[in-house]
C-alpha positions as CSV (number, residue, x, y, z in Angstrom):
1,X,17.0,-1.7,11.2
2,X,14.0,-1.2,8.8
3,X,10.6,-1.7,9.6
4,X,7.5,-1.0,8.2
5,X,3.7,-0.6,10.3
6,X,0.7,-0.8,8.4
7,X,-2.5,0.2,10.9
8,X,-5.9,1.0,10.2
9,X,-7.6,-2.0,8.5
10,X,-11.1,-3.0,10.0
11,X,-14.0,-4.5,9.2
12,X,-16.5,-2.1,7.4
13,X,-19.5,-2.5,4.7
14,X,-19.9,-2.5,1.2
15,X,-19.4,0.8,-0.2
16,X,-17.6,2.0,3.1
17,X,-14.2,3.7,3.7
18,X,-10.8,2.9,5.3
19,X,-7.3,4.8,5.5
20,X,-4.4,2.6,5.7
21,X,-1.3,3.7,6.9
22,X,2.4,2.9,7.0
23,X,4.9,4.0,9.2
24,X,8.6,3.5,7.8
25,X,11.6,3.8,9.8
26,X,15.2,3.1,9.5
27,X,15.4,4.2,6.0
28,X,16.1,8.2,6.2
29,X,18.9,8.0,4.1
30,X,17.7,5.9,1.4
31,X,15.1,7.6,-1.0
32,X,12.5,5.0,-1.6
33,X,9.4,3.9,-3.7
34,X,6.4,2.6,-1.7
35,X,3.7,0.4,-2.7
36,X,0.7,-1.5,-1.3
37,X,-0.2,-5.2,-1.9
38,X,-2.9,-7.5,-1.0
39,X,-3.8,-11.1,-0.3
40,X,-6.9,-12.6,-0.1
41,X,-7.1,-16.1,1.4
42,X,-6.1,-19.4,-0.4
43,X,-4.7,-16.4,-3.5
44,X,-0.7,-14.9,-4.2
45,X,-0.3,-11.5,-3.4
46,X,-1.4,-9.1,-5.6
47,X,-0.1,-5.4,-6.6
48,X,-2.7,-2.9,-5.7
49,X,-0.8,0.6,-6.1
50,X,2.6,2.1,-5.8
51,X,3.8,5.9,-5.8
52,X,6.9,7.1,-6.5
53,X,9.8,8.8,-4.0
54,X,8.7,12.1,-3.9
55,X,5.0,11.4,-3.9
56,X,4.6,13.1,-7.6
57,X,3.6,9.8,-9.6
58,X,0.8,6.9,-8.6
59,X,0.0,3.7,-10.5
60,X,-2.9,1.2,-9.8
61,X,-4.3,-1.8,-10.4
62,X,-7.2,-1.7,-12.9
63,X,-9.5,-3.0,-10.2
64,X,-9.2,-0.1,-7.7
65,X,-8.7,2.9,-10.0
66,X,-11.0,5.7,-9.2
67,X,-11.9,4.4,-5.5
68,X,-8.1,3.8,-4.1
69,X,-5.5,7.2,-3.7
70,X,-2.2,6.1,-2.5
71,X,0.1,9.3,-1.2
72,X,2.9,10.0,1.5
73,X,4.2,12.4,3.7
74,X,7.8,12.4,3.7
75,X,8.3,14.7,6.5
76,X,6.4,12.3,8.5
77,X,7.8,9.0,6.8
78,X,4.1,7.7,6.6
79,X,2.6,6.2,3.6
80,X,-1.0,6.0,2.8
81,X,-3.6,4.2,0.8
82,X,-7.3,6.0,1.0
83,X,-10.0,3.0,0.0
84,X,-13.5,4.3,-0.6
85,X,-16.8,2.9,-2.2
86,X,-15.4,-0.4,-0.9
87,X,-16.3,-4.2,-2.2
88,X,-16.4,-7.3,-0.7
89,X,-13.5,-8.9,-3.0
90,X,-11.3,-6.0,-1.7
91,X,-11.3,-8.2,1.7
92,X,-7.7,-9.2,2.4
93,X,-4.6,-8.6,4.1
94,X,-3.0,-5.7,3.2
95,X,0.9,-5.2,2.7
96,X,3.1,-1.9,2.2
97,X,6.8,-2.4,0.9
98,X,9.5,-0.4,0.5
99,X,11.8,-0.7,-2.6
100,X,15.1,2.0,-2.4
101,X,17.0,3.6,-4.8
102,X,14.0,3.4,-7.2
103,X,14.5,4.6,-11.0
104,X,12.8,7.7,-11.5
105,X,9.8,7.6,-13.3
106,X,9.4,3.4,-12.9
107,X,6.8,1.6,-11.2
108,X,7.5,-1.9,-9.0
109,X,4.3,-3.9,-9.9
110,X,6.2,-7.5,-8.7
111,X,6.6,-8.5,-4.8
112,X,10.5,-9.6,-5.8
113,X,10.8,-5.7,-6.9
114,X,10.7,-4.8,-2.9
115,X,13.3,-4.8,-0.2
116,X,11.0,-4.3,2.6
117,X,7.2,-5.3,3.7
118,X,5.5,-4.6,6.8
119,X,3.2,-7.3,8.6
120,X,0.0,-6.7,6.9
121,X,-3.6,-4.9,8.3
122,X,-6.3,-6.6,7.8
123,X,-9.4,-5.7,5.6
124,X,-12.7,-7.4,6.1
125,X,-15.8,-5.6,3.4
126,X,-18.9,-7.4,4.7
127,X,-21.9,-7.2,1.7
């Protein structure tokens, strides 16, 4: 069975940090892409960033390049998305997803594009 834990969303200020995390199990024999999606209320989900099966190539959303860093730790099956210099329209709930078998060198930017989601953290950036 595959699941997927996202932990360490919060409530923090304009121009503050998180570290979000996600824990994958049930998939160590599948290699896998990884990305992380948001949704604000009353909007679709949207693709923030993704990063590839061995950790060697990112992709982000206009909007968050140069303050997000997504990365993993395959020994550890943990993915990561570091959020600094924070704004109040990143406030949302906060997906990671799990797509297998990727093709090397391609990005999943669409929600259809992944097998697997976890249950979302949540992000509150007060101004």
């Amino acid at each position: 069975q595959v699941q997927l834990v996202e932990s360490g969303g919060g409530v923090v200020q304009a121009g503050g940090s998180l570290r979000l995390s996600c824990v994958v199990s049930g998939l160590t024999f599948n290699p896998y892409a990884m990305g992380w999606f948001r949704q604000a209320p009353g909007k679709e989900r949207e693709f923030v960033a993704a990063i590839s099966r061995s950790g060697g190539g990112t992709y982000y959303v206009d909007s968050v390049k140069g303050r997000f860093t997504i990365s993993r730790d395959n020994a550890k099956n943990t993915g990561y998305l570091q959020m600094n210099s924070l704004k109040p329209e990143d406030t949302a709930v906060y997906y990671c997803a799990a797509r297998i078998n990727p093709v090397p060198g391609r990005y999943y930017l669409r929600t259809d594009e992944y097998q697997f989601w976890g249950q979302g953290t949540q992000v509150i950036v007060s101004s």
